[in-house]
C-alpha positions as CSV (number, residue, x, y, z in Angstrom):
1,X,5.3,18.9,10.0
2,X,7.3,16.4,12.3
3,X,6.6,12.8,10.5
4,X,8.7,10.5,11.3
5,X,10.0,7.5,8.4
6,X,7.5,5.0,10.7
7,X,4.8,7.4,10.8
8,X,5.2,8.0,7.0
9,X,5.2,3.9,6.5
10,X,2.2,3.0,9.0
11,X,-0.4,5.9,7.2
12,X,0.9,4.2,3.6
13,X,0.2,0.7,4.7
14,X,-3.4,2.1,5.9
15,X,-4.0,3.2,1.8
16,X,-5.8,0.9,-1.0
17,X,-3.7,-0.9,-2.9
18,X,-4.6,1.6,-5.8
19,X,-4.0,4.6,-3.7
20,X,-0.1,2.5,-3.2
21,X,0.4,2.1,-6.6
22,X,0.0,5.7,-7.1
23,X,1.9,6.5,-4.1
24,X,4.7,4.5,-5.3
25,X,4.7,5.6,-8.8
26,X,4.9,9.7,-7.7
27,X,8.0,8.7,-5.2
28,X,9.9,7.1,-8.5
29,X,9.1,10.1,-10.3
30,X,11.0,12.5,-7.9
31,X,13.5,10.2,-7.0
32,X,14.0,9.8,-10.7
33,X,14.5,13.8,-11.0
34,X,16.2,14.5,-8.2
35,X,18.4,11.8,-8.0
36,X,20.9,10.2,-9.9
37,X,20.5,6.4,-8.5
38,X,17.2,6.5,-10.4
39,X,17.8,4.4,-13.1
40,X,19.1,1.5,-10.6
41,X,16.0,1.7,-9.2
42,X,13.9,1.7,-12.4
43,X,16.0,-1.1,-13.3
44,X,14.7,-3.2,-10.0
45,X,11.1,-2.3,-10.9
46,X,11.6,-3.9,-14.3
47,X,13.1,-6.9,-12.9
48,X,10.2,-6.9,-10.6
49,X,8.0,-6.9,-13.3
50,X,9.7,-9.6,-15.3
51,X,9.2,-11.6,-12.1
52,X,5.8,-11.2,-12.2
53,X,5.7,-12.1,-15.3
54,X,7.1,-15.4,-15.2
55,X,5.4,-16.1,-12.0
56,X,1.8,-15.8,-14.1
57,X,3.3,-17.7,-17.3
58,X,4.7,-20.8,-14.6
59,X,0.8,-20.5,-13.1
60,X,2.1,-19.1,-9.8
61,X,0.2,-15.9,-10.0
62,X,-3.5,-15.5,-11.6
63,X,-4.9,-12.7,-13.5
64,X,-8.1,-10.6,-14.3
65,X,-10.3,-10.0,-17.2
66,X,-9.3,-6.8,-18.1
67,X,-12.8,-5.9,-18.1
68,X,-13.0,-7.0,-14.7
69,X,-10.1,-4.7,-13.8
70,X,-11.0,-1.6,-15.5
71,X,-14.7,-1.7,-13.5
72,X,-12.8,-2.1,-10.6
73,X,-10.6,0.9,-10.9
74,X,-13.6,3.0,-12.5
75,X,-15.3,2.4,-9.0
76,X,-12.1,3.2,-6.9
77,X,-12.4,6.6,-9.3
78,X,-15.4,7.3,-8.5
């Protein structure tokens, strides 16, 4: 398998956000274990978070019904 980094980047960009999310969590997971700059990157994802965070407290960002949410992701399961 000859992929190159673009390749790699264009066919994630093509995925659901879901499918992303997941992507994105299994890459943390063996960075995490095979590399010993993982906790500066778990640290970024937290700050990330706490971004997010205050975005959605300030009104910047809007949320979901958790109900709302959950039916979404059953479907994408399904």
């Amino acid at each position: 398998m000859n992929m190159t980094f673009e390749s790699i980047e264009q066919a994630a960009k093509q995925l659901t956000s879901y499918q992303k999310a997941i992507l994105a969590r299994r890459l943390l997971e063996d960075i995490k274990e095979n590399d010993a700059g993982a906790d500066e990157i778990e640290t970024m994802w937290i700050a990330e978070a706490e971004s997010r965070l205050d975005a959605f407290l300030q009104g910047e960002l809007a949320a979901l019904p958790g109900e709302e949410v959950m039916a979404r992701l059953k479907t994408r399961l399904r």
